[in-house]
C-alpha positions in Angstrom: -2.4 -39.8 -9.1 1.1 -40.5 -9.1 3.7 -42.7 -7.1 7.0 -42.1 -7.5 9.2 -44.6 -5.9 12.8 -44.1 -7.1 13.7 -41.4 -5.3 13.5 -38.2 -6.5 12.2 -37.9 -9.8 14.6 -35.0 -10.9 18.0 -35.7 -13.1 20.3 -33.6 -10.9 20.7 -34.5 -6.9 19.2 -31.5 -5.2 22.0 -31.3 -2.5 24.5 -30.9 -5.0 23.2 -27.7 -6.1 22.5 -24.6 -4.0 20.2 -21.3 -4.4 19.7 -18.3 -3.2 17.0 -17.4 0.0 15.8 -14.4 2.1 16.5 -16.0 5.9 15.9 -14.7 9.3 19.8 -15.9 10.9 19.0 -14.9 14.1 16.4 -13.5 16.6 15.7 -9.8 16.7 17.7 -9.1 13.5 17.2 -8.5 10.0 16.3 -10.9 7.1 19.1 -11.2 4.1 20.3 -13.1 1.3 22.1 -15.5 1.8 23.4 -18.6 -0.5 21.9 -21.9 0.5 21.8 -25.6 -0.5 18.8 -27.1 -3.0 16.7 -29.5 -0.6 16.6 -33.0 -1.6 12.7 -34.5 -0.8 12.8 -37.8 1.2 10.2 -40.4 1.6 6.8 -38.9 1.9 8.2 -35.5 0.4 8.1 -32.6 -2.7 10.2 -30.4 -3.9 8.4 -27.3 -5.4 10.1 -24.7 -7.5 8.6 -21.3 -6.3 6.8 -19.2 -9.4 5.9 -16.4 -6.6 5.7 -15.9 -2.5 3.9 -13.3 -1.1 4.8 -11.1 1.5 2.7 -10.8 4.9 2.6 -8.1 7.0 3.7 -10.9 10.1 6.7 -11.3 8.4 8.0 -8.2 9.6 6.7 -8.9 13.3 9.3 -12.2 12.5 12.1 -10.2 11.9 11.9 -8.4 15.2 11.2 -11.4 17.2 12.6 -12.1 20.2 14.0 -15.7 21.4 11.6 -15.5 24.5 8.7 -15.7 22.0 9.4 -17.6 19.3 11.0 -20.6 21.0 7.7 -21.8 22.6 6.3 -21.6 19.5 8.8 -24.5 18.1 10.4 -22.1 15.8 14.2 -22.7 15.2 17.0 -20.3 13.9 18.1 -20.0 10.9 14.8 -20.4 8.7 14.0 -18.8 5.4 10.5 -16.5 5.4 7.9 -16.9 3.1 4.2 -18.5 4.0 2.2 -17.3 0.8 4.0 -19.5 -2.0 3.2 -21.3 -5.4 4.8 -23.2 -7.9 5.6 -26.4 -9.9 6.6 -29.6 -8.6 9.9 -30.1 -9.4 10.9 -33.5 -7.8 8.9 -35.6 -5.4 10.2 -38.5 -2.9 10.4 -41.9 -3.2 6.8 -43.4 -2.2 5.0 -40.4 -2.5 1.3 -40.0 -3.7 -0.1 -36.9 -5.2 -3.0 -35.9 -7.3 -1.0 -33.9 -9.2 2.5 -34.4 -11.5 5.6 -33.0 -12.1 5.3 -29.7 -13.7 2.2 -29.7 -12.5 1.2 -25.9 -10.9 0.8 -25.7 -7.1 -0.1 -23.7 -4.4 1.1 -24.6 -1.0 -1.3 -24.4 2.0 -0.3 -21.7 4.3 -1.3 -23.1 7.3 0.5 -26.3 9.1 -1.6 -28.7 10.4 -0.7 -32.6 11.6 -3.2 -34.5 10.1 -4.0 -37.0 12.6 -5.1 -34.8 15.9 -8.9 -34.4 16.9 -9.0 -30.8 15.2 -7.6 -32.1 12.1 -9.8 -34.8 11.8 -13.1 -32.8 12.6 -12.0 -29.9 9.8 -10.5 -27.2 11.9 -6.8 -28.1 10.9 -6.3 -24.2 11.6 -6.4 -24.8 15.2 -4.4 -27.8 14.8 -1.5 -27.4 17.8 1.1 -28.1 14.8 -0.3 -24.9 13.5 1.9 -22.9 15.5 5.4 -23.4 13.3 5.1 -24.0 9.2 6.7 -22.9 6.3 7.8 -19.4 7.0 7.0 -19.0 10.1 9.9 -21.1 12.0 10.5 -23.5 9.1 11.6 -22.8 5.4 9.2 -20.9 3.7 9.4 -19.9 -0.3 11.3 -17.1 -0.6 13.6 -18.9 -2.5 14.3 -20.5 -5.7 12.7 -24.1 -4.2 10.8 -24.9 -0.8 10.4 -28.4 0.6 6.9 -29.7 1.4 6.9 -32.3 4.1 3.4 -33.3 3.6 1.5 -33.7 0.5 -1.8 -32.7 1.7 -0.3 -29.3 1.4 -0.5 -29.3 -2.4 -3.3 -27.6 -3.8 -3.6 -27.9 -7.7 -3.7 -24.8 -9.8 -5.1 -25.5 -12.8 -5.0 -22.9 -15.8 -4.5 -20.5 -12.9 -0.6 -18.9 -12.3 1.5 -19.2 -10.1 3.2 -16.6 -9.9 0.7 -14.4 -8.7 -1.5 -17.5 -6.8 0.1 -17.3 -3.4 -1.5 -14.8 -1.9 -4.8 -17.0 -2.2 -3.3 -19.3 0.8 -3.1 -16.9 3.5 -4.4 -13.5 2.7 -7.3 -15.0 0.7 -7.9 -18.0 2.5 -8.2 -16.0 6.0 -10.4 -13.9 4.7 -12.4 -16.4 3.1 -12.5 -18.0 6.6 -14.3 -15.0 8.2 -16.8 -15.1 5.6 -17.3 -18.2 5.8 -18.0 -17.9 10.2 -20.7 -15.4 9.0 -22.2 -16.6 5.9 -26.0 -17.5 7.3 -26.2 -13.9 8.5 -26.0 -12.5 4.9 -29.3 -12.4 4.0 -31.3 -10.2 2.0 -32.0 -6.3 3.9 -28.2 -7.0 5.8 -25.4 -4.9 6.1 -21.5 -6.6 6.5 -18.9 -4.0 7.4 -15.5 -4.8 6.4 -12.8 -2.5 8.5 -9.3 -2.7 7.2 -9.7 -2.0 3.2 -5.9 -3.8 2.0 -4.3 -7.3 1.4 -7.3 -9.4 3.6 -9.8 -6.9 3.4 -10.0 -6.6 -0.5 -10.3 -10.3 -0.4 -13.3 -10.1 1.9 -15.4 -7.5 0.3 -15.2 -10.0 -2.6 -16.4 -12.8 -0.9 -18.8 -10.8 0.9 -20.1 -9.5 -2.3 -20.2 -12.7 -4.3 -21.3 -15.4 -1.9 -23.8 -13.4 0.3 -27.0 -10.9 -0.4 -26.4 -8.4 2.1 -25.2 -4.8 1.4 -20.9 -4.4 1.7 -19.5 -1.5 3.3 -15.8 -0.7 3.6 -14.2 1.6 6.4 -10.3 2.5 5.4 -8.6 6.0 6.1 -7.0 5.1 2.3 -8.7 7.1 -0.5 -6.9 4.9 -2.8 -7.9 1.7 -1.0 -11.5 2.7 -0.5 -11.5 3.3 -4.2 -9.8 -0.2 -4.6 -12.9 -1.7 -2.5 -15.7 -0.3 -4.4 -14.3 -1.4 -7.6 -14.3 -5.1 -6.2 -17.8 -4.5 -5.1 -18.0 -2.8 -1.9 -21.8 -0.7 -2.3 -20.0 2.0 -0.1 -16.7 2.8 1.3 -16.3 4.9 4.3 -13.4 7.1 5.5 -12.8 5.7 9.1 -12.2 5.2 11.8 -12.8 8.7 13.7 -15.7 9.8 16.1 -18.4 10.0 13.3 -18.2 6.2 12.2 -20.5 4.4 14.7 -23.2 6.7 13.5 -22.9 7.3 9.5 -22.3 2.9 9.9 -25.8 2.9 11.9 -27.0 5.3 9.2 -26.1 3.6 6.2 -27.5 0.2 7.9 -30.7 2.0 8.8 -30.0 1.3 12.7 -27.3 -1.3 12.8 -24.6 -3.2 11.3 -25.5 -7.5 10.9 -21.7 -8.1 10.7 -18.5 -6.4 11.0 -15.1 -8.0 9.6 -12.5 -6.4 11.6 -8.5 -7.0 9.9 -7.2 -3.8 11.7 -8.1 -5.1 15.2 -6.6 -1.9 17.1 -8.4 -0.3 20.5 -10.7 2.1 18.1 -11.7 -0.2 15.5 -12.9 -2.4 17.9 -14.7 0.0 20.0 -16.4 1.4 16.7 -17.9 -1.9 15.3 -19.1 -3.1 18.8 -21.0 0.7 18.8 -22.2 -0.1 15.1 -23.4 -3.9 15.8 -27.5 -4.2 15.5 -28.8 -6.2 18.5 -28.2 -10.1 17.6 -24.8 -9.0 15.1 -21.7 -10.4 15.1 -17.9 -9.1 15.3 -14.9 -11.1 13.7 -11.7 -9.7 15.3 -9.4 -11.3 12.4 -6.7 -8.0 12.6 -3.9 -8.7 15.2 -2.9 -4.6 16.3 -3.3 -5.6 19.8 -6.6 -4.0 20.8 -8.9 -5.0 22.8 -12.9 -4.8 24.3 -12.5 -2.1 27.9 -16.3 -1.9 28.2 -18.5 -3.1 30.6 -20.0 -6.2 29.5 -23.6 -5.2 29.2 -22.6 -1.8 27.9 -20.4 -2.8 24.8 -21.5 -5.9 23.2 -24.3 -6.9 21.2 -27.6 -8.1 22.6 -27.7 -11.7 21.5 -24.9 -11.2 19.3 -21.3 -13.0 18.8 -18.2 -12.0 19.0 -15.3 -14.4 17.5 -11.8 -14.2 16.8 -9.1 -16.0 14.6 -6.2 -16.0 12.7 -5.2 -18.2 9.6 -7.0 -20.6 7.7 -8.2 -24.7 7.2 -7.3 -26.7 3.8 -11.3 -26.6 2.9 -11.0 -22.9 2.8 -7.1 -22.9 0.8 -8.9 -25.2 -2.1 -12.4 -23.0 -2.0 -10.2 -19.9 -2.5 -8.2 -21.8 -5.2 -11.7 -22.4 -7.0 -13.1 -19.4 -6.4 -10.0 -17.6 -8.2 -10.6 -20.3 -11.0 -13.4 -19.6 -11.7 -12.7 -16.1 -12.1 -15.0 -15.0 -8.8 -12.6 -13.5 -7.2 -9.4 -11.3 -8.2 -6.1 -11.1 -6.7 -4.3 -7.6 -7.6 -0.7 -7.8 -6.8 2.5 -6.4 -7.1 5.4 -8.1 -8.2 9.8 -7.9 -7.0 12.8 -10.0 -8.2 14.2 -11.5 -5.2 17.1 -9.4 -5.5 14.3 -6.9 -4.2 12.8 -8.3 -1.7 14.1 -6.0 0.9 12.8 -3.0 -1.5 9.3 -4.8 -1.2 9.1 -5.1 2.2 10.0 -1.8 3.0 6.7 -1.2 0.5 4.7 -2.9 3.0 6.0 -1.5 5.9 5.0 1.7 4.5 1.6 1.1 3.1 2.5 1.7 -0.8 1.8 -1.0 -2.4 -0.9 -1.3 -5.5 -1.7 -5.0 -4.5 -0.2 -7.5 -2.7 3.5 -7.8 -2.5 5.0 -10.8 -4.5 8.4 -12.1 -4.9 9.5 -14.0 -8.0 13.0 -15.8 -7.4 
């Protein structure tokens, strides 16, 4: 542990210096570049120098966001994007106590959470009402050269692992985890867990699927490339989907009915198809945000004594199991990896479904 209480612990007074950061400056418009200054942490505070940021596929939702929808939500123009970051600490607040130094390799926890409310305190910090503005989603995220953390329990140490390439862990992998983690007691021996959505969460899932459970892992993606991608990370079959034929080749494969399905498309036909694959007593995680939705009749669509759940995002537990799992070399993050200077190159990647791994920036 370490308590630094002269200020910051860096030589050079962050405000005097700037840097550069990719910033929403408005609603409804496009990100850029823009010159800004170096945040000085305050009491209680930590400066991180970003190694890597990942790129999310809400981040271009952001950047055509209206001000009806993101004021509620606490968010504030400008704010630089950014929610999947890692790095070093670089200078940390007067008072402040971490279980790590500077130097020291970080990831920073994706999710916001308060702390103190009844959620928090119980575990479920990802329902915490705070959760609804962070870094990168209506505060300063890390796609920049340095990102401010306002509360140490945010810091999640690295290890040997690095950083530039650890951030996706903290949303992508840490979501996923989640999901698993919902369904864990149900993957037992003779099971079957469908994973539908074969890319940045669903690679992460058919890992965890595969390592922490016993049942049998099936992806569904129209992707040759990502079904391909799946299998190698231990998917026992990957599907071509979703069309008319996938209820009943799913049934098929599960000899009558799918124990689980992990859905991170979430669009009107995904939905539809895993409710149709679901054995009776099976469960559905909706973690995919398309905008579908369940139009049958209630006795006519879902499972007989079965479950049906939806989330999005992620608790600190699951952050610092993902960060474990990675370091222990359970699980692998394939990425892809842009200058800053590129960052609008990368996104347009995304966008358009090209990517190799997951998108990461390195200012």
């Amino acid at each position: 542990m370490s308590d630094t209480t002269a200020g910051t612990t860096s030589g050079t007074t962050a405000s005097d210096r700037t840097m550069q950061a990719y910033r929403l400056t408005g609603w409804g418009g496009p990100a850029r570049l823009v010159e800004v200054p170096v945040p000085a942490p305050g009491p209680g505070q930590v400066l991180v120098q970003v190694a890597g940021c990942g790129l999310c596929h809400s981040d271009l939702g952001m950047m055509e966001m209206p001000a009806a929808f993101g004021e509620p939500l606490g968010w504030s123009m400008p704010f630089t994007l950014g929610h999947e970051t890692a790095g070093r600490v670089a200078a940390v607040g007067r008072g402040t106590v971490l279980e790590v130094g500077e130097g020291d390799a970080v990831a920073l926890a994706a999710a916001a959470s308060c702390g103190r409310c009844r959620y928090c305190i119980a575990g479920r910090d990802n329902i915490c009402p705070d959760a609804l503005a962070g870094r990168g989603y209506g505060r300063d995220g890390g796609l920049a050269e340095y990102v401010l953390v306002e509360d140490p329990r945010d810091l999640v140490p690295l290890g040997d692992l690095d950083p530039t390439t650890a951030g996706p862990l903290t949303d992508a992998g840490a979501t996923s985890y989640h999901a698993v983690r919902r369904v864990h007691s149900r993957l037992l021996p003779g099971a079957t867990a469908v994973v539908f959505g074969a890319g940045g969460l669903g690679t992460f899932a058919v890992q965890f699927l595969a390592r922490l459970g016993a049942a049998r892992v099936v992806a569904v993606d129209v992707s040759p490339e990502r079904r391909e991608r799946a299998a190698a990370l231990g998917a026992d079959e990957a599907v071509e989907g979703v069309d008319a034929s996938t209820v009943e080749r799913l049934r098929t494969v599960a000899g009558g009915g799918v124990d689980v399905v992990l859905d991170f498309v979430g669009t009107d036909d995904t939905i539809a198809a895993a409710l149709g694959a679901l054995a009776p007593g099976g469960a559905l995680g909706v973690v995919g945000a398309a905008g579908g939705g369940f139009g049958g009749s209630w006795f006519g669509g879902l499972p007989r004594d079965g479950e049906v759940f939806t989330f999005q995002g992620s608790d600190l537990s699951d952050t610092r199991a993902v960060v474990a799992l990675a370091r222990a070399g359970m699980v692998v993050n394939p990425t892809e990896t842009f200058a800053l200077a590129d960052v609008a190159q990368a996104y347009r990647r995304h966008r358009e479904g090209t990517l190799g791994g997951r998108a990461v920036v390195v200012p």
